[in-house]
C-alpha positions in Angstrom: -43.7 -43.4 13.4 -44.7 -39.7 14.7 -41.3 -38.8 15.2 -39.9 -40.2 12.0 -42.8 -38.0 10.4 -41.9 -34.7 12.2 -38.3 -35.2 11.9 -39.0 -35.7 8.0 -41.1 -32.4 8.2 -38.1 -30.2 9.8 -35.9 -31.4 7.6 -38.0 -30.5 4.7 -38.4 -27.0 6.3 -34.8 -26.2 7.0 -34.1 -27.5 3.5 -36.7 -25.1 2.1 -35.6 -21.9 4.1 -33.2 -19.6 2.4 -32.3 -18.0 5.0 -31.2 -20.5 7.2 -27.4 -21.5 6.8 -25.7 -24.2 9.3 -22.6 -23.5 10.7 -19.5 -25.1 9.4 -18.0 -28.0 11.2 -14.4 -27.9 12.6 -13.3 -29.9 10.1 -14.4 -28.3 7.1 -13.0 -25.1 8.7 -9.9 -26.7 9.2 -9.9 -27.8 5.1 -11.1 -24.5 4.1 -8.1 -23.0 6.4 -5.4 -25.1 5.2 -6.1 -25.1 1.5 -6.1 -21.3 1.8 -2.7 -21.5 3.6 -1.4 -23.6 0.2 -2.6 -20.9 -1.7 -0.6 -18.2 -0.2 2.1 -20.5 0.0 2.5 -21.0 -3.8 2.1 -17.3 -4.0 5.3 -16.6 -1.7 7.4 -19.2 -4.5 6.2 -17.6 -7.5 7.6 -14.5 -5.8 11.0 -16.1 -5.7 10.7 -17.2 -9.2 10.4 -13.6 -10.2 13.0 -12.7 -7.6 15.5 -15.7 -9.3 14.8 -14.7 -13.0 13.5 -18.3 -13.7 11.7 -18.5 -17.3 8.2 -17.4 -16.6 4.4 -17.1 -18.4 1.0 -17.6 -17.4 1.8 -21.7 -17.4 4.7 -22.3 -15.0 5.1 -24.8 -12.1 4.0 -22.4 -9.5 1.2 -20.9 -11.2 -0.1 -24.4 -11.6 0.0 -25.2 -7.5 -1.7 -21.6 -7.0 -4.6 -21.8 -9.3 -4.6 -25.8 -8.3 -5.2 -24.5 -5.1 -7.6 -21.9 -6.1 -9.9 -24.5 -7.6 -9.4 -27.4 -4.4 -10.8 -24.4 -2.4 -13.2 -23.5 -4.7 -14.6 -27.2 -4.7 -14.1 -27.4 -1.2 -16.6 -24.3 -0.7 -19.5 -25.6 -3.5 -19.2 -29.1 -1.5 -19.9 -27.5 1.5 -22.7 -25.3 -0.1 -23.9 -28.4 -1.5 -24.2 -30.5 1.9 -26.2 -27.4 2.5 -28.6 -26.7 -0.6 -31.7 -24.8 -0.2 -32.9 -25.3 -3.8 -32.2 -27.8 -6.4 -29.7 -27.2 -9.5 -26.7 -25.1 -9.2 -28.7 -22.5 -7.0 -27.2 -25.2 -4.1 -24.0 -24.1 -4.4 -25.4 -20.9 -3.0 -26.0 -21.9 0.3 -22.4 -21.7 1.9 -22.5 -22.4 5.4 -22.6 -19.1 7.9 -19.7 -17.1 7.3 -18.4 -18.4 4.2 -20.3 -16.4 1.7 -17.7 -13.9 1.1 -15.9 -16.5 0.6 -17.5 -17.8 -2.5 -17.2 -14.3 -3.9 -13.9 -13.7 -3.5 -13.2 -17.2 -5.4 -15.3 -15.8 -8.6 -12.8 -12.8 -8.0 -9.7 -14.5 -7.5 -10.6 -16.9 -10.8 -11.4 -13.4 -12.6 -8.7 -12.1 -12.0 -6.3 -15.2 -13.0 -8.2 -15.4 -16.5 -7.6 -11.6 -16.1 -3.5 -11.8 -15.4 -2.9 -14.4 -18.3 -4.8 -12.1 -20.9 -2.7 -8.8 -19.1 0.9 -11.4 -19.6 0.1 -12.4 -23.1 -0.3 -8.4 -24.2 1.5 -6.3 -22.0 4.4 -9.2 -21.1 5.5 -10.5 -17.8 6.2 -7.2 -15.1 9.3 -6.6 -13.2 10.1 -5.3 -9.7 7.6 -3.7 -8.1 5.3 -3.6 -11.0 4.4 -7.2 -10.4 2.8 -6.5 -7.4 1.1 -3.0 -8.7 -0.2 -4.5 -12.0 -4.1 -4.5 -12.4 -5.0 -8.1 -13.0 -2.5 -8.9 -9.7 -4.6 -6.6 -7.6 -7.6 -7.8 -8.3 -5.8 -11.3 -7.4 -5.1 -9.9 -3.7 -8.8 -8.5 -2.8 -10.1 -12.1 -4.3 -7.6 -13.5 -2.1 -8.3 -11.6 1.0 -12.3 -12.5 0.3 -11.2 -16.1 -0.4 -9.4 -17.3 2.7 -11.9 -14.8 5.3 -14.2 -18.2 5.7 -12.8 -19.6 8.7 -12.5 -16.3 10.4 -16.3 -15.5 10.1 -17.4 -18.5 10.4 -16.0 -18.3 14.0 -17.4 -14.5 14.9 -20.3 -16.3 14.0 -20.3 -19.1 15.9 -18.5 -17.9 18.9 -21.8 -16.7 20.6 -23.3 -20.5 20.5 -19.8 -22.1 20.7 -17.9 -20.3 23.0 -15.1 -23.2 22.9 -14.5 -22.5 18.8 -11.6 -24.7 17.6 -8.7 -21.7 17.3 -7.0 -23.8 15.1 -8.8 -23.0 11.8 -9.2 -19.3 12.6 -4.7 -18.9 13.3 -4.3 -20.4 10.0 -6.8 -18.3 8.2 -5.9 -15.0 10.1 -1.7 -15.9 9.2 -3.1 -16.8 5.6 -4.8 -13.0 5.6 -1.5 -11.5 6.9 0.6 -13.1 4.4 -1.4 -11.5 1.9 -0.8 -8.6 2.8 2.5 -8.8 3.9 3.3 -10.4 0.0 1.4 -7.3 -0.9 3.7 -4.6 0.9 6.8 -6.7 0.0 8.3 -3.3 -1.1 8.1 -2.2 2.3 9.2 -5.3 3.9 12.3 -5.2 6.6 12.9 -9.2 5.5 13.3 -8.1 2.3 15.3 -4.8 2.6 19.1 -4.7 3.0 18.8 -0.8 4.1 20.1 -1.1 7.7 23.4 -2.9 5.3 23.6 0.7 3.5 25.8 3.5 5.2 23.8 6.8 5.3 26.7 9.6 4.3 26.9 12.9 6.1 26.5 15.5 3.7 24.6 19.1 4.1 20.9 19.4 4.3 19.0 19.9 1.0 22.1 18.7 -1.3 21.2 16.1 -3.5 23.9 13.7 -1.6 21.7 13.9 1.1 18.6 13.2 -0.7 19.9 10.4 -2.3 21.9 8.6 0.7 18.9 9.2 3.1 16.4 7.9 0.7 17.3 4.2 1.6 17.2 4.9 5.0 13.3 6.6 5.0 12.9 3.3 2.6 14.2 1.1 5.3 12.3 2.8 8.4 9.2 2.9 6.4 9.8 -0.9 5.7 10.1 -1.6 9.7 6.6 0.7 10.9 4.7 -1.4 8.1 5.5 -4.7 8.5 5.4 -4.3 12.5 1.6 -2.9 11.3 1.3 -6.2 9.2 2.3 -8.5 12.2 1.0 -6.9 15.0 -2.6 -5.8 14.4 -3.5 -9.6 12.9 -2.2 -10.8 16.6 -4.1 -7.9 18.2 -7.2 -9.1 16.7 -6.7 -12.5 17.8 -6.0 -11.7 21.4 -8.8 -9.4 21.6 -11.4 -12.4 20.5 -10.0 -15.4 21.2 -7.8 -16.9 24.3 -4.9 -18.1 22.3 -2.5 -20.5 23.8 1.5 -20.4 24.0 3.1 -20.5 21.0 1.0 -18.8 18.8 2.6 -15.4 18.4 6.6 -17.5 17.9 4.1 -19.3 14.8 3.3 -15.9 13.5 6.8 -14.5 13.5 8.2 -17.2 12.4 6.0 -17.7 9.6 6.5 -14.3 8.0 10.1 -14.7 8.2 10.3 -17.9 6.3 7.8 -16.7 4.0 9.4 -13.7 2.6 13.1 -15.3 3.4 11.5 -17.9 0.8 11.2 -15.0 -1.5 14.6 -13.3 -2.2 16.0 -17.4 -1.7 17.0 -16.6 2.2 19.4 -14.2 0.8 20.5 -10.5 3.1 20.6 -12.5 6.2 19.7 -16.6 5.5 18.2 -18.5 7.3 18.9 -16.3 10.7 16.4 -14.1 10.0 14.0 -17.2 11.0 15.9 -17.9 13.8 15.8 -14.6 14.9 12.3 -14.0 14.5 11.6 -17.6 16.8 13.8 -16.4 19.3 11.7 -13.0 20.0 8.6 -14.6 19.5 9.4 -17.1 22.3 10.3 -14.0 24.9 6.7 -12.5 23.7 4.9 -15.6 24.0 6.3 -16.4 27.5 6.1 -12.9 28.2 2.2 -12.6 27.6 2.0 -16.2 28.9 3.1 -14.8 32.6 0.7 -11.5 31.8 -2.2 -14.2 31.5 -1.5 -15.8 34.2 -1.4 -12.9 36.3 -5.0 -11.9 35.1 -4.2 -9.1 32.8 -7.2 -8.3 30.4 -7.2 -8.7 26.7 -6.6 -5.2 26.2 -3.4 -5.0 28.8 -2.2 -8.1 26.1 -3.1 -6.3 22.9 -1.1 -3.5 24.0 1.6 -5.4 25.2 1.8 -7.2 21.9 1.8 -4.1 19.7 4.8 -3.1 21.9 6.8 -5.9 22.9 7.2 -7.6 19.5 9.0 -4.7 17.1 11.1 -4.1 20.3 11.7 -7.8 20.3 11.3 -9.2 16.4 13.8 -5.7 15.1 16.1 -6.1 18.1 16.9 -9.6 17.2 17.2 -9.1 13.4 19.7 -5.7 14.0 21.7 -8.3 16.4 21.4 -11.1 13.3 22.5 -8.3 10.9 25.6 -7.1 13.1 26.9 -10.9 13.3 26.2 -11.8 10.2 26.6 -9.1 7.7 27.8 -5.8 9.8 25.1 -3.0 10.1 26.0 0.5 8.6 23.5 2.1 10.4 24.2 4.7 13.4 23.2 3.6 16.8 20.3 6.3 16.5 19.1 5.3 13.6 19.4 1.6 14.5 17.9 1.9 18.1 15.1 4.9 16.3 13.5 2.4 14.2 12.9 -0.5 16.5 11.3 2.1 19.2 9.0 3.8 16.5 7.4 0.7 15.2 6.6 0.2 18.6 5.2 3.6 19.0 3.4 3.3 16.1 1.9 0.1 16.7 1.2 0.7 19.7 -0.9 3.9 19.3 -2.6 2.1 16.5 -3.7 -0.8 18.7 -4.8 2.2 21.4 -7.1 4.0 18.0 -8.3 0.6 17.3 -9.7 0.4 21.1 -12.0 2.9 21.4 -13.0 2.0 24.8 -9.1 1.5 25.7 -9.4 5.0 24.4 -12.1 6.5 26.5 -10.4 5.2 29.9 -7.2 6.5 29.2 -8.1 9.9 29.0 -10.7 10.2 31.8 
């Protein structure tokens, strides 16, 4: 009877403390992961619907699946806010589980800024080009976003002190979900989405207007490879730098952008071998680090190895796709200069990022 009593007591007491959130269980991390993977998903194939010309508006097909899965991840977060409630009414709601309360606010911000993209289509039209993705109400759609699917990811910073055998499952998915974003985000400066390395650069003086105009492409094009290395790499960095993750997970992140944005212009420029070169070098990477771990290299000796050995890897195989499949126009400087300076670049970024990496490399 006494312990039915005190047991009755602390659950009144946790119930009545504000301040103290549960943690999330693996599988509501797991639903919260997934259903944000659906939403970036449907936000890749609205992409190609623009990319395709297909009759568009507010109410299309894909537009239904995105905000469909805006509101099963919204109801997925107020159910688990709910199993959690701290006060009665729709103050329970409130009560997200630890990690999950940005979260919450990024789904007010990602419905804001839906109600806020049909009321900018229905006055200013539907956008074109790279004005889709700069438009104000579609902004405000990518920071809800990033807010939106960050649950599963702090959720596991938070319980990784108390848990130190987290399920990784939920927290890949989220982080690939984050990257995507971004990724659809800088689709203007994406190499799966650029046909640059296809265009010859011309030899004509310094300063003409010839110049200007046939290098432009070319910057365009090296710009497109330093980002989207940035976009693929540092998400991975961050993983290996707080989690053990097992084989296969970097050949899953590759892979995944590739079929993403491939999805986008219809696996037009190179097809489907984009995909099948991204698997190949992510495969090398992953049995690369795999023999690094094994040898008892730290996370940081990874991290860096990552930031170098997948642009030299991922760019290598897509110049040899491009060469097969379509013929490359680019010089072998240009064509070797770009794969090597992504990997500079994320490779001194991962270094910045580090700044205990930092401090031991130049004592």
């Amino acid at each position: 009877m006494t312990t039915r009593q005190t047991t009755s007591a602390d659950r009144s007491t946790r119930r009545a403390s504000p301040g103290d959130r549960a943690a999330s269980t693996q599988w509501e991390d797991i639903g919260a992961a997934l259903l944000g993977l659906w939403i970036v998903v449907t936000v890749f194939l609205d992409g190609r619907a623009h990319w395709l010309g297909l009759p568009d508006s507010f109410f299309t097909p894909w537009h239904g699946a995105l905000y469909g899965g805006l509101t099963a991840l919204g109801g997925w977060l107020v159910v688990m806010g709910w199993r959690r409630r701290t006060a009665p009414g729709l103050a329970a709601v409130f009560a997200p589980p630890q990690g999950y309360g940005w979260a919450l606010i990024g789904a007010a911000v990602f419905a804001a800024g839906g109600a806020a993209d049909m009321i900018w289509h229905e006055i200013f039209g539907i956008e074109a080009g790279i004005d889709a993705l700069l438009s104000p109400s579609h902004l405000l759609l990518f920071a809800g976003a990033s807010l939106l699917l960050s649950g599963p990811v702090l959720a596991a910073r938070a319980k990784k002190n108390n848990q130190p055998k987290t399920p990784l499952l939920p927290v890949v998915v989220a982080v690939l979900a984050l990257s995507a974003v971004a990724a659809f985000a800088l689709s203007f400066l994406s190499v799966f989405l650029t046909d640059s390395p296809l265009q010859a650069v011309g030899d004509f003086p310094e300063g003409t207007p010839e110049h200007v105009a046939t290098e432009s492409r070319a910057v365009a094009g090296l710009g497109s490879f330093v980002v989207t290395s940035l976009v693929i790499v540092l998400p991975l960095v961050y993983l290996l730098r707080t989690w053990r993750l097992p084989f296969g997970v970097v050949t899953v992140f590759v892979v995944a952008h590739a079929a993403l944005a491939s999805t986008v212009v219809d696996f037009g420029f190179t097809g489907a071998w984009s995909i099948v070169a991204a698997a190949a070098a992510g495969l090398i990477a992953d049995t690369t680090l795999d023999i690094m771990r094994r040898s008892g290299a730290s996370s940081r000796a990874l991290a860096l190895a990552t930031a170098a050995v997948i642009p030299i890897l991922l760019w290598s195989a897509l110049m040899l796709t491009l060469e097969l499949t379509r013929g490359l126009l680019w010089s072998a400087e240009l064509t070797g200069g770009v794969v090597v300076v992504s990997a500079m670049v994320s490779v001194v970024i991962t270094l910045l990022g580090d700044h205990r990496g930092l401090v031991a490399t130049t004592r």
